[in-house]
The first five atom37 places (N, CA, C, CB, O) and aatype in JSON, in Angstrom:
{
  "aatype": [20, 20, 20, 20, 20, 20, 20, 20, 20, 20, 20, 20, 20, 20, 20, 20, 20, 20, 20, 20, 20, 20, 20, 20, 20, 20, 20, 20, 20, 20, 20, 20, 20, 20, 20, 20, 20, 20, 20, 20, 20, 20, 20, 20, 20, 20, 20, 20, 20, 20, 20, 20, 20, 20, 20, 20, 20, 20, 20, 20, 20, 20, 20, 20, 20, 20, 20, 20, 20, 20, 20, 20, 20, 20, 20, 20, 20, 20, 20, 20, 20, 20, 20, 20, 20, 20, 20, 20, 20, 20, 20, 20, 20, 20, 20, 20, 20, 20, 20, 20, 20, 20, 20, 20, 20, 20, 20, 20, 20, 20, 20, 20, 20, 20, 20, 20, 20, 20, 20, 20, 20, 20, 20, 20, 20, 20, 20, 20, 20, 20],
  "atom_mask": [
    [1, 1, 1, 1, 1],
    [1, 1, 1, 1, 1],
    [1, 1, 1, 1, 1],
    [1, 1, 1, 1, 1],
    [1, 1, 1, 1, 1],
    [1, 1, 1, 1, 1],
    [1, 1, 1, 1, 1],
    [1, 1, 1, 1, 1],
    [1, 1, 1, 1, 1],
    [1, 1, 1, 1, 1],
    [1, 1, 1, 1, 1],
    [1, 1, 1, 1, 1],
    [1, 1, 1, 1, 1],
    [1, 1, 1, 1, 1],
    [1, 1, 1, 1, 1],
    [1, 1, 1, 1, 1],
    [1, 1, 1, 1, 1],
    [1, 1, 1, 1, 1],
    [1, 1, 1, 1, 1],
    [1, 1, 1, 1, 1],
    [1, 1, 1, 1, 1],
    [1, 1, 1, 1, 1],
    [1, 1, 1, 1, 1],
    [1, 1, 1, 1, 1],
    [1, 1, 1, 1, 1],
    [1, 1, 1, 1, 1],
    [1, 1, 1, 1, 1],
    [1, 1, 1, 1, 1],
    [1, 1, 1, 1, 1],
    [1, 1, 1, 1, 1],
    [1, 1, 1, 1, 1],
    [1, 1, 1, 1, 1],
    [1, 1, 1, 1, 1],
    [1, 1, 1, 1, 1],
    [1, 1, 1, 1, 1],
    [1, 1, 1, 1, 1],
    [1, 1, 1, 1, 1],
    [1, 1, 1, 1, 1],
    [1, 1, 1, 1, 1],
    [1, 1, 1, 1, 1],
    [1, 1, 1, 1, 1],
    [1, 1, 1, 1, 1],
    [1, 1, 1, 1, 1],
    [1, 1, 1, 1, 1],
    [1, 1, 1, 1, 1],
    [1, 1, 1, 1, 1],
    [1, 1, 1, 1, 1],
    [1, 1, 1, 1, 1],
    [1, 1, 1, 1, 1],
    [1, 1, 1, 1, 1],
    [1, 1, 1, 1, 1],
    [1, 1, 1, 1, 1],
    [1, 1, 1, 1, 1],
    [1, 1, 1, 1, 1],
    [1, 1, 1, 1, 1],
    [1, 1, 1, 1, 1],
    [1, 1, 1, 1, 1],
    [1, 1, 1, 1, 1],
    [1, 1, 1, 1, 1],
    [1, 1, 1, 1, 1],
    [1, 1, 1, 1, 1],
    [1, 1, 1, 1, 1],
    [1, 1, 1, 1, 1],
    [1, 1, 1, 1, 1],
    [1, 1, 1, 1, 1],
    [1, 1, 1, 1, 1],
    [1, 1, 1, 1, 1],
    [1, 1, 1, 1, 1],
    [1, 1, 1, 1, 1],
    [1, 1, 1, 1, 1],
    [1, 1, 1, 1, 1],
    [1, 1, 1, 1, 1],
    [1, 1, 1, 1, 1],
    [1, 1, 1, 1, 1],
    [1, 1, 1, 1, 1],
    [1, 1, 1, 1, 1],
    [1, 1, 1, 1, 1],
    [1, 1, 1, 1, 1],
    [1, 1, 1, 1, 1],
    [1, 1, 1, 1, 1],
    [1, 1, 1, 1, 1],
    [1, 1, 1, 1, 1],
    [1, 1, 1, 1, 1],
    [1, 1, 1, 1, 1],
    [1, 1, 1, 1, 1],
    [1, 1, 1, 1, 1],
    [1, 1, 1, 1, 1],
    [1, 1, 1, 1, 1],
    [1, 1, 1, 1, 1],
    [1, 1, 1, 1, 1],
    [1, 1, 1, 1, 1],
    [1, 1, 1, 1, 1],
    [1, 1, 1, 1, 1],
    [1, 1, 1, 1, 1],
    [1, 1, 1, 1, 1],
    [1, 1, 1, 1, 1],
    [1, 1, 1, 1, 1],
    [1, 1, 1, 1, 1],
    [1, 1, 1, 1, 1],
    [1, 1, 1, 1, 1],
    [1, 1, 1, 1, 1],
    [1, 1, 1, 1, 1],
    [1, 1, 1, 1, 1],
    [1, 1, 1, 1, 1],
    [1, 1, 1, 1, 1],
    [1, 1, 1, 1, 1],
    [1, 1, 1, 1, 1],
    [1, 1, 1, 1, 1],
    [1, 1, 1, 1, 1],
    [1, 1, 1, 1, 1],
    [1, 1, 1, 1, 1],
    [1, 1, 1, 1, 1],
    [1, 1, 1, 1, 1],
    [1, 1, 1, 1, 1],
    [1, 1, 1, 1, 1],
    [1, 1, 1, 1, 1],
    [1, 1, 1, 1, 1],
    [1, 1, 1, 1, 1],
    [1, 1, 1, 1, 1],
    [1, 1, 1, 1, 1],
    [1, 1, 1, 1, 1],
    [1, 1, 1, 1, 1],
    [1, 1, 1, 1, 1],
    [1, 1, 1, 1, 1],
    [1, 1, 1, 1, 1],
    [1, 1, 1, 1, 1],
    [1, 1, 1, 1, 1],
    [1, 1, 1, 1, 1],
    [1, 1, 1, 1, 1],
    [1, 1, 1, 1, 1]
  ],
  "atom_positions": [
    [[-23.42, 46.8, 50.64], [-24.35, 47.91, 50.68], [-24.85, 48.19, 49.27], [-23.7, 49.17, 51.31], [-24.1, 48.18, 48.29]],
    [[-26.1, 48.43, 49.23], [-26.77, 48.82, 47.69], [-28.25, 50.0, 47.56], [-27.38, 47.13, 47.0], [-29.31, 50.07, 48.19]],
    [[-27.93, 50.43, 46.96], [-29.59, 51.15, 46.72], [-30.48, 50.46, 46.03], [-29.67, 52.47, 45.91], [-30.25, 50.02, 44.91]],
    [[-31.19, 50.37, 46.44], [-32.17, 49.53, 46.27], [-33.47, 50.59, 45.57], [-32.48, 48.75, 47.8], [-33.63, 51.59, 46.27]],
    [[-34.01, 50.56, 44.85], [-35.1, 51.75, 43.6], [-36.33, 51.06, 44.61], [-35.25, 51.26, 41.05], [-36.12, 49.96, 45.13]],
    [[-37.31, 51.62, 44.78], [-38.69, 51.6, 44.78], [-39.52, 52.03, 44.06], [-39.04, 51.94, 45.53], [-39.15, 52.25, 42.91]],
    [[-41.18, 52.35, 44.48], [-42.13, 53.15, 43.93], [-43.1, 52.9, 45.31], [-42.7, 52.66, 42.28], [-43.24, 51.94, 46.07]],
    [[-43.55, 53.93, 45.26], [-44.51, 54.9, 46.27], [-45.83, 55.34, 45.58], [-43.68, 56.38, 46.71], [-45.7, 56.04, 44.57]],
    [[-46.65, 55.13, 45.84], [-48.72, 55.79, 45.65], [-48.74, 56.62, 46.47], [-50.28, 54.72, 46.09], [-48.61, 56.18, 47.61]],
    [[-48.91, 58.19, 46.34], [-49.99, 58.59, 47.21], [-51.52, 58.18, 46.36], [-49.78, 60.33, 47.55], [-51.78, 58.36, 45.17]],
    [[-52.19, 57.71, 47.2], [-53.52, 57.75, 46.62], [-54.56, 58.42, 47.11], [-53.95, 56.69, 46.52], [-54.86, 58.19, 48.28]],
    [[-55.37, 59.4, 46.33], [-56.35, 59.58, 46.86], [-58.0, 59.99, 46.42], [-55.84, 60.24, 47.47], [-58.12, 60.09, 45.2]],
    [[-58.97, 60.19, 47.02], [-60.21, 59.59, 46.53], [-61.15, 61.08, 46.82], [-60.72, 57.98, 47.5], [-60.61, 62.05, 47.34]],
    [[-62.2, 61.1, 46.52], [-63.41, 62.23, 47.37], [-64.47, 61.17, 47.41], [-64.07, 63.93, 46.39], [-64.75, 60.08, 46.92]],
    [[-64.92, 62.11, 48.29], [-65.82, 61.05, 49.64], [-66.77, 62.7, 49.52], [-64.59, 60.36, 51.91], [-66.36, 63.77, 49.97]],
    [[-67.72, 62.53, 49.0], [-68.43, 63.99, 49.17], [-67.77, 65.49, 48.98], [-68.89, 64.03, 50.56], [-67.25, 65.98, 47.98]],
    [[-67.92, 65.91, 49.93], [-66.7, 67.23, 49.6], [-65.56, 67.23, 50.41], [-67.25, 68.77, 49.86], [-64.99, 68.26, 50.78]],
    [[-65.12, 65.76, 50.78], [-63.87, 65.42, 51.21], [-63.11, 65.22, 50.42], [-63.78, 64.56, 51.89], [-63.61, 65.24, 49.29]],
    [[-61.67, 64.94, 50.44], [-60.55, 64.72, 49.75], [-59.76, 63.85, 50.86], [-59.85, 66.1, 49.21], [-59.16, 64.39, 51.79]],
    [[-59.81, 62.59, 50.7], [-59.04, 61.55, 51.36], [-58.03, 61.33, 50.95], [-59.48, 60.51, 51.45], [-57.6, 61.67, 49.85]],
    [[-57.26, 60.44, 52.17], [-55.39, 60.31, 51.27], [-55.54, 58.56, 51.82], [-53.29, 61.72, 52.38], [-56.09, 58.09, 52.82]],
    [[-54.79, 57.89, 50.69], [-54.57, 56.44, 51.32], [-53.83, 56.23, 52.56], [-53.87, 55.61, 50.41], [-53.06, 57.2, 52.58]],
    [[-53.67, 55.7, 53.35], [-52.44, 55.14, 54.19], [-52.86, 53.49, 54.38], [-52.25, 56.06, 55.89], [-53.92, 52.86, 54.33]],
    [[-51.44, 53.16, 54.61], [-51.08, 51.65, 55.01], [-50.28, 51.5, 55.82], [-50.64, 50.86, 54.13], [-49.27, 52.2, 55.9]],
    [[-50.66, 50.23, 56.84], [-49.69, 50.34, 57.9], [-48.19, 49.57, 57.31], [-50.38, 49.57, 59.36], [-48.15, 49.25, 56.12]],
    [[-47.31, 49.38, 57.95], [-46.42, 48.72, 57.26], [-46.45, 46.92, 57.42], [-45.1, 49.39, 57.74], [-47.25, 46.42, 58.21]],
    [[-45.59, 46.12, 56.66], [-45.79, 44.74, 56.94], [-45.06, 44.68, 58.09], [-45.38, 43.72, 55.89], [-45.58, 44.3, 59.15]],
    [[-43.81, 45.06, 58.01], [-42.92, 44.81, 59.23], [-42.73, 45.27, 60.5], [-42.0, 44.95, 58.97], [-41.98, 44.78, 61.34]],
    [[-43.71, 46.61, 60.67], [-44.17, 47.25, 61.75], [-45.54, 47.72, 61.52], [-43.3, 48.28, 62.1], [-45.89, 48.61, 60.75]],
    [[-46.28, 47.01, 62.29], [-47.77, 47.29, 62.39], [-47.92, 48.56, 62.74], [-48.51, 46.48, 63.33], [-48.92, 49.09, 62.28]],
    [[-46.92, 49.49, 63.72], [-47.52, 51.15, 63.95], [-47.17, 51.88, 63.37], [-47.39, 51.87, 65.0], [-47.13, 53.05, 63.75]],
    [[-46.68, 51.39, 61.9], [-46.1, 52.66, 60.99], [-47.17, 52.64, 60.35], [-44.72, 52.6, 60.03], [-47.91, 51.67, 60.23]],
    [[-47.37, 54.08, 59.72], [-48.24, 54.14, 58.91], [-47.7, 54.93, 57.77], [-49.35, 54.59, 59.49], [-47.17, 55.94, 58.23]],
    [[-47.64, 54.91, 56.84], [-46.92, 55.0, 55.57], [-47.98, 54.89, 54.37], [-45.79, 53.82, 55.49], [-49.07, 54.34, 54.53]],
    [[-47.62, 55.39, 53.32], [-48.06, 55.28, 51.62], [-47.57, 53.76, 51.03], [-47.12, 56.67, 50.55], [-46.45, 53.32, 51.25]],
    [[-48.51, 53.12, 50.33], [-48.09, 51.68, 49.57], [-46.85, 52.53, 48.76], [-49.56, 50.76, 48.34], [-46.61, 53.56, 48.13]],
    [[-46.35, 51.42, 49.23], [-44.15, 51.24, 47.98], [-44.17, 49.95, 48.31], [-41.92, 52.25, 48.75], [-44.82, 49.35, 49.17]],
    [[-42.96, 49.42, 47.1], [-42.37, 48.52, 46.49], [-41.56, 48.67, 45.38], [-43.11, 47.83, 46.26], [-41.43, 49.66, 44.66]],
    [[-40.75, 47.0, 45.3], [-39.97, 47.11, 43.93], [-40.7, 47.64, 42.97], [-39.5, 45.86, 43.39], [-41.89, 47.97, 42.87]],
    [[-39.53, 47.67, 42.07], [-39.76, 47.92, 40.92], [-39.2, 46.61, 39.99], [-39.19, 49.27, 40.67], [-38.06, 46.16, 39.86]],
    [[-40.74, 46.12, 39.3], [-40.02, 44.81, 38.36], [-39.52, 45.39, 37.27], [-41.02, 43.57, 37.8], [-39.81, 46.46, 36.73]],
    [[-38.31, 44.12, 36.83], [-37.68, 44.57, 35.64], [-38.55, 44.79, 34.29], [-36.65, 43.59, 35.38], [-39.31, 43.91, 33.87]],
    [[-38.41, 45.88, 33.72], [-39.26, 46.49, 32.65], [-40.58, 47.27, 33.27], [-39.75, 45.27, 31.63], [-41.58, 47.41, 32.57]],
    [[-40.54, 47.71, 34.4], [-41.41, 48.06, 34.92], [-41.42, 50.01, 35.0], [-41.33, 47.17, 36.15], [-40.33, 50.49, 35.3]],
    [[-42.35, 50.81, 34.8], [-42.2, 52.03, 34.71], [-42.52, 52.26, 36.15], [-42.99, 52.71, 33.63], [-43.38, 51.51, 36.62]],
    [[-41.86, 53.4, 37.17], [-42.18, 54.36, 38.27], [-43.47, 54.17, 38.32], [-41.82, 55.82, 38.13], [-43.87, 53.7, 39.39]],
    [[-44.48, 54.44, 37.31], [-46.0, 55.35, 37.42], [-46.65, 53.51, 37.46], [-46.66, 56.86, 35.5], [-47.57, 53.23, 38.22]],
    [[-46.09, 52.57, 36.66], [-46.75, 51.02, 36.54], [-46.39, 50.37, 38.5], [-45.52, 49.77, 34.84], [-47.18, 49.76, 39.22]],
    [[-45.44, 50.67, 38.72], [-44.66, 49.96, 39.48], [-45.65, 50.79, 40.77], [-42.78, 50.12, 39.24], [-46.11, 49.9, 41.49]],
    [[-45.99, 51.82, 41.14], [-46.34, 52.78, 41.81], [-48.2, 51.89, 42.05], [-46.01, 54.48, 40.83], [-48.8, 51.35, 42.97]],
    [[-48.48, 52.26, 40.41], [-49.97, 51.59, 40.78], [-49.75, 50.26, 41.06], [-51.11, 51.63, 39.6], [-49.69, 50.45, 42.28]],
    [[-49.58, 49.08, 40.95], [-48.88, 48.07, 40.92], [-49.04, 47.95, 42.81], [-47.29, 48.32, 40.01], [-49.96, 47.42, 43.44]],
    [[-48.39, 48.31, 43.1], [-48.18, 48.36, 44.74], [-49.43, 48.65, 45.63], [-47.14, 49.55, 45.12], [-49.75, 48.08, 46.68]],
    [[-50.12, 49.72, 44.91], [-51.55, 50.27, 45.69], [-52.59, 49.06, 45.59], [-52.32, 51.79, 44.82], [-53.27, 48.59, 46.5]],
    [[-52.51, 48.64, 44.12], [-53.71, 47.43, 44.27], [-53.08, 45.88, 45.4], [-54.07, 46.75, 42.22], [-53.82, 45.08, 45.97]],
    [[-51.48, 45.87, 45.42], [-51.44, 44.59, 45.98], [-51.5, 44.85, 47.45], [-50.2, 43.78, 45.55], [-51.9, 44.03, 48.27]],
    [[-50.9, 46.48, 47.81], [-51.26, 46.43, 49.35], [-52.65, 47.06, 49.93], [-50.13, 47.2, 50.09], [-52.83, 47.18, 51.14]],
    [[-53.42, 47.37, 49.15], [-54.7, 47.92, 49.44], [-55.77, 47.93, 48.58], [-54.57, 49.06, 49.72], [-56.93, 48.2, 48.88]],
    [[-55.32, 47.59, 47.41], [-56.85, 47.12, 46.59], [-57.32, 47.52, 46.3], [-57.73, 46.67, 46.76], [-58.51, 47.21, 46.34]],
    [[-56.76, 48.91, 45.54], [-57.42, 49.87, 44.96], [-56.17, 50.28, 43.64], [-57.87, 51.12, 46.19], [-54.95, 50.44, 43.63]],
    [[-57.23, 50.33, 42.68], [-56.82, 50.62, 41.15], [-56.73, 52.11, 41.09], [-57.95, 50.05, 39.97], [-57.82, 52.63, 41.35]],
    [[-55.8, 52.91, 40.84], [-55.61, 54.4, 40.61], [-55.23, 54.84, 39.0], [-54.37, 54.89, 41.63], [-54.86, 54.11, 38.08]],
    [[-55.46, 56.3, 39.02], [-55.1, 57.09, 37.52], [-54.2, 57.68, 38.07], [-56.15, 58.13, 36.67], [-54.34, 58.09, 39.22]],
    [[-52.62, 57.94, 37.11], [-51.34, 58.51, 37.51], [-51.53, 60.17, 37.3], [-50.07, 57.82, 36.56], [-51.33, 60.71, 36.21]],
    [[-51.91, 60.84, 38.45], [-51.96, 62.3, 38.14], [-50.47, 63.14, 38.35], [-53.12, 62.93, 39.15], [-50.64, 64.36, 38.25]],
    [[-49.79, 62.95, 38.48], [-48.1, 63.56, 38.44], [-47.05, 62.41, 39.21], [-47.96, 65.31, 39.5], [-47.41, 61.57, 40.04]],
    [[-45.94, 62.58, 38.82], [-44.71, 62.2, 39.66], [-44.66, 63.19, 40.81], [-43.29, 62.26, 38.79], [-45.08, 64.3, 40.5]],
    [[-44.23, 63.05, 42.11], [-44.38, 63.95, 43.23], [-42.48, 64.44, 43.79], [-45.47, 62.9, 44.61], [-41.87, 65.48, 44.06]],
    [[-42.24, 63.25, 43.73], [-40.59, 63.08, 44.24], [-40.22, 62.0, 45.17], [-40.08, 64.34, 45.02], [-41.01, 61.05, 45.24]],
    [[-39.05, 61.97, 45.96], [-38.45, 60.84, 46.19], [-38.24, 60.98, 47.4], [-37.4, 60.53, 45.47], [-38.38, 62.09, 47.93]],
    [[-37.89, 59.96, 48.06], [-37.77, 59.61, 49.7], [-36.5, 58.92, 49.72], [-39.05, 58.58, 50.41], [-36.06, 58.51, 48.64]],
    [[-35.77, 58.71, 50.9], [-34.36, 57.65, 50.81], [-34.07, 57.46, 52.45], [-32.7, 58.51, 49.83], [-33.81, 58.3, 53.32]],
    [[-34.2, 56.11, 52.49], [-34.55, 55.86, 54.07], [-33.18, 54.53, 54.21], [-36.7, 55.14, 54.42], [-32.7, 54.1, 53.16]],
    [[-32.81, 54.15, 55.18], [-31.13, 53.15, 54.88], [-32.22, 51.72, 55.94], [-28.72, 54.2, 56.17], [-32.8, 51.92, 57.0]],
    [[-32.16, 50.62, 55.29], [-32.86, 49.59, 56.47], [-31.67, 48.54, 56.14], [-34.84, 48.89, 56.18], [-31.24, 48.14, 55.06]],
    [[-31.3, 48.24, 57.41], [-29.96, 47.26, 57.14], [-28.28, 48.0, 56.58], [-30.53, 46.15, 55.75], [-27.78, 49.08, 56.91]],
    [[-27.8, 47.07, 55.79], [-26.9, 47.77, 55.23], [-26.96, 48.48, 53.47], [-25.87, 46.85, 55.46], [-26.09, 48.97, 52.74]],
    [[-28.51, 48.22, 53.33], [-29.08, 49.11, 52.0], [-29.5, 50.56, 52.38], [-30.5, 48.38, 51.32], [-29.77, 51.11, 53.44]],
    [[-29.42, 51.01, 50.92], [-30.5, 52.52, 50.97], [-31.64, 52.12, 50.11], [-29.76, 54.17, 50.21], [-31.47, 51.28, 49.22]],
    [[-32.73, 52.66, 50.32], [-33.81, 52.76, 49.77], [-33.83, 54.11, 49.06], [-34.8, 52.53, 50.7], [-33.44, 55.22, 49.45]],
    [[-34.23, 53.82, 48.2], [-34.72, 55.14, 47.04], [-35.91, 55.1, 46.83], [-34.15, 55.16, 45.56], [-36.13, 54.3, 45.92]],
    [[-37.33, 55.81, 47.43], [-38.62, 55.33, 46.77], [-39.08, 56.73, 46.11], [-39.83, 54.61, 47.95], [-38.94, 57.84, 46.63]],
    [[-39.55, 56.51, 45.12], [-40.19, 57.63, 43.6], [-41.48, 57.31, 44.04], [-39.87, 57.14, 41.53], [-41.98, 56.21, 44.26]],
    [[-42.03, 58.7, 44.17], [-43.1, 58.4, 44.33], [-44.65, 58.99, 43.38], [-42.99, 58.64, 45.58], [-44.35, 60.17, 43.19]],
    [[-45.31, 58.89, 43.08], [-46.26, 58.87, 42.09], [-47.86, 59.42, 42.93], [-46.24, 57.2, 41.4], [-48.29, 58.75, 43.86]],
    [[-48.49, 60.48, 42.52], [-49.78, 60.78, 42.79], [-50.87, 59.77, 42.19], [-49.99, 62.13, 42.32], [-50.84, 59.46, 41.0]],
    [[-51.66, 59.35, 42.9], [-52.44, 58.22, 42.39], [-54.18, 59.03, 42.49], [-52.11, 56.56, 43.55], [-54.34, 59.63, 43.56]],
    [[-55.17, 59.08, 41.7], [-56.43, 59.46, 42.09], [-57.26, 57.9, 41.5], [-56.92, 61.16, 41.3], [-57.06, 57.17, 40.53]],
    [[-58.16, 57.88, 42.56], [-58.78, 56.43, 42.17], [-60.55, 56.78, 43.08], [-57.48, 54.69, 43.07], [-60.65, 57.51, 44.08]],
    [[-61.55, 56.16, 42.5], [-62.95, 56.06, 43.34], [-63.02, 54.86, 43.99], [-64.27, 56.15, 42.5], [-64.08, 54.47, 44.47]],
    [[-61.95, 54.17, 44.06], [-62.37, 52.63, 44.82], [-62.01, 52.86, 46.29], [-61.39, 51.12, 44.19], [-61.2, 53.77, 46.46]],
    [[-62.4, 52.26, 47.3], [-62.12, 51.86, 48.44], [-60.82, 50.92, 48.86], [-63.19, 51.35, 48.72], [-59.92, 51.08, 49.68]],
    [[-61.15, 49.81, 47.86], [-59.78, 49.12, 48.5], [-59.98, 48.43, 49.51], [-58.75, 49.98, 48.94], [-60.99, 48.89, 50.04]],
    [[-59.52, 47.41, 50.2], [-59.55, 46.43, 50.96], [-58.23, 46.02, 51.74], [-60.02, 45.49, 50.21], [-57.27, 45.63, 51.08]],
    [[-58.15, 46.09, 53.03], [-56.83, 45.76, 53.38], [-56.21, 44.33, 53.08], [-56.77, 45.99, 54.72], [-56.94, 43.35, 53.25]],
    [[-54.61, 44.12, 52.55], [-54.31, 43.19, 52.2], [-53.03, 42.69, 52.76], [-54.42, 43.28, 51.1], [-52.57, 43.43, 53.63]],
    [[-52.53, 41.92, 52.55], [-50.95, 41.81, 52.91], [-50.72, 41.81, 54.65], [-50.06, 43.29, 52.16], [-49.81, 42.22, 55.37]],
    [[-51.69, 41.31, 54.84], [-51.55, 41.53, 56.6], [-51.29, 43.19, 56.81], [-49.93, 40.51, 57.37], [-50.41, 43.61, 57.56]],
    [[-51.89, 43.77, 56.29], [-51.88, 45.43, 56.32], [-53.24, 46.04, 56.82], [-51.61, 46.07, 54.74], [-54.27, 45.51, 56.42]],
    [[-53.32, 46.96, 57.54], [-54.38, 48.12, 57.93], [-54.54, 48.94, 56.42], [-53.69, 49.3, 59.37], [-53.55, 49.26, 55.77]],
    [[-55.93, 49.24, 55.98], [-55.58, 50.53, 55.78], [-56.55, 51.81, 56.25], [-55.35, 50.54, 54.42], [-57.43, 51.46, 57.04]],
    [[-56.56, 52.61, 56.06], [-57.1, 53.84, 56.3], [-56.84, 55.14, 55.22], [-56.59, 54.15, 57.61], [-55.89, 55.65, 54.61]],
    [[-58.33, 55.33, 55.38], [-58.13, 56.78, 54.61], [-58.33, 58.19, 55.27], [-59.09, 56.82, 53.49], [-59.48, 58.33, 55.68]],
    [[-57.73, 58.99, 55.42], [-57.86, 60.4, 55.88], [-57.58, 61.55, 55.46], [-57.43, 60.52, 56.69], [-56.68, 61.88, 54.69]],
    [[-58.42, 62.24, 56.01], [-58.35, 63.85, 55.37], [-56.76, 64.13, 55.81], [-59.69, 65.23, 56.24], [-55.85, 63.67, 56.51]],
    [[-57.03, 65.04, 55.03], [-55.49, 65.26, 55.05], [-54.74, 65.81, 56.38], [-55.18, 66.29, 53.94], [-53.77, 65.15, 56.77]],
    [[-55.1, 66.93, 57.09], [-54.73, 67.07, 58.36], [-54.45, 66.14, 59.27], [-55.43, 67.65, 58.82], [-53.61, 66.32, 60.15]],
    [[-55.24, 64.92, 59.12], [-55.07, 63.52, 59.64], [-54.19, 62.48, 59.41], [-55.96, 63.0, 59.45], [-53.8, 61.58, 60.15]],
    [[-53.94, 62.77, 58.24], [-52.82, 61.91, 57.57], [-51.53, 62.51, 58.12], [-52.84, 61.97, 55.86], [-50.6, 61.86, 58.61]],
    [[-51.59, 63.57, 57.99], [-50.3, 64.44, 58.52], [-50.08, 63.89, 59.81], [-50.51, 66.11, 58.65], [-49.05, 63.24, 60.0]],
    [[-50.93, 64.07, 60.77], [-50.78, 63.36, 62.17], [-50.41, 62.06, 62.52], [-51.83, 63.39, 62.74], [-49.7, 61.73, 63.47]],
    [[-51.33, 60.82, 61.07], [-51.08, 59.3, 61.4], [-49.9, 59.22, 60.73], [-52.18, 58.15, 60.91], [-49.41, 58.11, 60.95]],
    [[-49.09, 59.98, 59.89], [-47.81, 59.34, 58.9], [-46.91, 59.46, 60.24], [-47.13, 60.43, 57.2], [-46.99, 60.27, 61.16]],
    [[-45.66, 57.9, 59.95], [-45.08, 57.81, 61.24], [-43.61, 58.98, 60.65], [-44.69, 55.81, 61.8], [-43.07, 59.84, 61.36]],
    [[-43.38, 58.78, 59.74], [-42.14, 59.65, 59.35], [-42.38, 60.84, 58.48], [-41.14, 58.83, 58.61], [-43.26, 60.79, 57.62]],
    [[-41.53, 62.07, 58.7], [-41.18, 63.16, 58.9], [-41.07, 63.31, 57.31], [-40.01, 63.35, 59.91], [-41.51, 64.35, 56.82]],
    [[-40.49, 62.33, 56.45], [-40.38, 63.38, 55.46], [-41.46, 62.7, 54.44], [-38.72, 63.65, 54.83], [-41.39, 63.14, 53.3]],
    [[-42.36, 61.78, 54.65], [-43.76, 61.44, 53.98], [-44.05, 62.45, 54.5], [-44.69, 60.15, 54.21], [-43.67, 63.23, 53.63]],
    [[-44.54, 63.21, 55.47], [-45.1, 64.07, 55.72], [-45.21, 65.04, 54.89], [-44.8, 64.32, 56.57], [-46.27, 65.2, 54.28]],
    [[-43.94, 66.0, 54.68], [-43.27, 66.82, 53.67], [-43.75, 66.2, 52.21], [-41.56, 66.76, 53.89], [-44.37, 66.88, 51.4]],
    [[-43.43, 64.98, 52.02], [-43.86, 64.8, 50.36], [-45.48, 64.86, 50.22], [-43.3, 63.14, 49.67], [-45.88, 64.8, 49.06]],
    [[-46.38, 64.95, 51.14], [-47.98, 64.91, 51.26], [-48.1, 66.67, 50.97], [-48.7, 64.22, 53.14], [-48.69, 67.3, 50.09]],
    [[-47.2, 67.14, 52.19], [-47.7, 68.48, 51.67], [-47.01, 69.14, 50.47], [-47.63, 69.44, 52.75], [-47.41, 70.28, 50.23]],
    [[-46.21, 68.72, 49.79], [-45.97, 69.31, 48.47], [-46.98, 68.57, 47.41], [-44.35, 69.11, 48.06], [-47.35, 69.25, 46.45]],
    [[-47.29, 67.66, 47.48], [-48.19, 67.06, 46.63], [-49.62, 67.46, 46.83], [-48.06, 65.68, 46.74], [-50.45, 67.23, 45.95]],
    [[-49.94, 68.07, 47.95], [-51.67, 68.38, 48.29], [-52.29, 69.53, 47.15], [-51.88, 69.19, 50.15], [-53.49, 69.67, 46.91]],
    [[-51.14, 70.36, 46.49], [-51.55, 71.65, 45.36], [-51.96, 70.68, 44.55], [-50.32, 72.84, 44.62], [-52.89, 71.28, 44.01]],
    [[-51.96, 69.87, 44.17], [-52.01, 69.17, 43.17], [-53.34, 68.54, 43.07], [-50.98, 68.35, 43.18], [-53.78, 68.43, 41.93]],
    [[-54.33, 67.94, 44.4], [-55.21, 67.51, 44.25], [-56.49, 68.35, 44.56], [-55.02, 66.54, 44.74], [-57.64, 67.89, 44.57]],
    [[-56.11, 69.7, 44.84], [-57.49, 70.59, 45.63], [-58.14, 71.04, 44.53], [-57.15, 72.04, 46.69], [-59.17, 71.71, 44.65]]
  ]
}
């Protein structure tokens, strides 16, 4: 058994006088819908490792507007630890990685995130982008 470190993007964009949030579906379950995470490479910072993930699973380049906090989910006989990072970016992005993505207002996001405590880390992080 091990903990295993991540990094997490919220990303998000304006679209007129919208305020969009990234989502991605997952690789290993197509009906999750979740925030880009991944490792963290060695020598790699939270906020590098964070953007890092957004461009390889969705293709979009972000600016690090705060650290938000952490998630810890067990898959197998690991724990996951993912840090997660506010991302603001004007790109669109492109789905990659055999991934969906989608962007939504936020009430929407709340509805498409498949787990309970992304949810919670969206709405502590939303003061942050209004």
């Amino acid at each position: 058994m091990a903990v295993v470190h991540q990094a997490g993007a919220i990303v998000v964009r304006r679209e007129g006088d919208d305020l969009l949030v990234l989502l991605v579906t997952a690789r290993r379950e197509a009906s999750h819908w979740l925030f880009p995470k991944g490792h963290i490479e060695p020598g790699e910072s939270v906020e590098e490792a964070a953007t890092r993930e957004a461009h390889e699973e969705a293709g979009v380049r972000g600016t690090v507007i705060a650290r938000i906090g952490s998630l810890s989910y067990r898959f197998g006989p690991d724990t996951y630890v993912v840090q997660h990072v506010l991302l603001g970016t004007d790109e669109r992005g492109s789905p990659r990685e055999g991934r969906r993505l989608a962007w939504c207002r936020y009430e929407e996001a709340l509805q498409r995130l498949t787990f309970e405590d992304a949810r919670t880390l969206l709405t502590s992080a939303w003061p942050l982008v209004q």
